[in-house]
C-alpha positions in Angstrom: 0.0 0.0 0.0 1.4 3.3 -1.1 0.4 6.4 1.3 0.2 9.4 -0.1 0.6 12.7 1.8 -0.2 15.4 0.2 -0.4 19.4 1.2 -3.4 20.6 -0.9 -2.4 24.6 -0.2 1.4 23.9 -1.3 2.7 26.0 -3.8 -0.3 28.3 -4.3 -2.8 25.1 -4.6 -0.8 23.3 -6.8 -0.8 20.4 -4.4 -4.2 20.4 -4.8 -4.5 20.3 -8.0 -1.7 17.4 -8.3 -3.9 15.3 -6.9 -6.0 13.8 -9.7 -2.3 13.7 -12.3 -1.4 11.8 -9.2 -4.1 9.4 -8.7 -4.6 8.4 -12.7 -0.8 7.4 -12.8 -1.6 4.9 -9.6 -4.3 3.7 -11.0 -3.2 3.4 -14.6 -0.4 1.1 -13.0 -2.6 0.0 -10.4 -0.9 0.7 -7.4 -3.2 0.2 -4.3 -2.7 3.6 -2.7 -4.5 6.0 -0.2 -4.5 10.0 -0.8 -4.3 11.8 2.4 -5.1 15.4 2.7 -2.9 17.5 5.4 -5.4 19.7 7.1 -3.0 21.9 9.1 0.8 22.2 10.7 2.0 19.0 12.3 -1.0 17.1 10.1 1.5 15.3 7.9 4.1 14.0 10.7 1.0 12.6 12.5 -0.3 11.1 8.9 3.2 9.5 8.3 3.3 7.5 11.5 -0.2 6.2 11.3 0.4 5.0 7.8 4.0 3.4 9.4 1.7 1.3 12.1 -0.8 0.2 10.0 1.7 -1.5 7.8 2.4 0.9 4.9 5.6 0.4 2.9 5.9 3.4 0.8 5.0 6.9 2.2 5.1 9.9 -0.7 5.1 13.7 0.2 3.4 15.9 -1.9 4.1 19.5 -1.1 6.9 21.6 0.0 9.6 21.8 2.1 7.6 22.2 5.1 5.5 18.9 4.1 8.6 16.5 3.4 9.9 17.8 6.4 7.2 16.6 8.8 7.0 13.5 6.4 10.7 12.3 7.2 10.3 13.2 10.9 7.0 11.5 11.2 
């Protein structure tokens, strides 16, 4: 299962509108794969290590700086 983390108000809403380029190229290679919204600071670290305990392999950050950062420390 690949967990996707992704910061919808990252570079001026370009996260957000990532997210369905991202979700056709899972599919098309059909990945199983969950999108997660961040929702506000400290979302994303909090995101990474419940997808870590529930057994996900891959986690991906989409966003900026400020998102891989709490990613990796999550």
């Amino acid at each position: 299962m690949i967990k996707v983390i992704l910061n919808p108000v990252a570079g001026r809403l370009s996260g957000r509108a990532a997210r369905p380029v991202i979700e056709q190229h899972l599919r098309t290679h059909e990945l199983a794969h969950e999108i997660t919204e961040t929702e506000a600071v400290g979302h994303a670290s909090q995101i990474a290590v419940e997808a870590v305990q529930t057994g996900c392999t891959t986690v991906v950050s989409v966003g900026g700086d400020g998102t891989a950062n709490e990613v990796i420390n999550g």
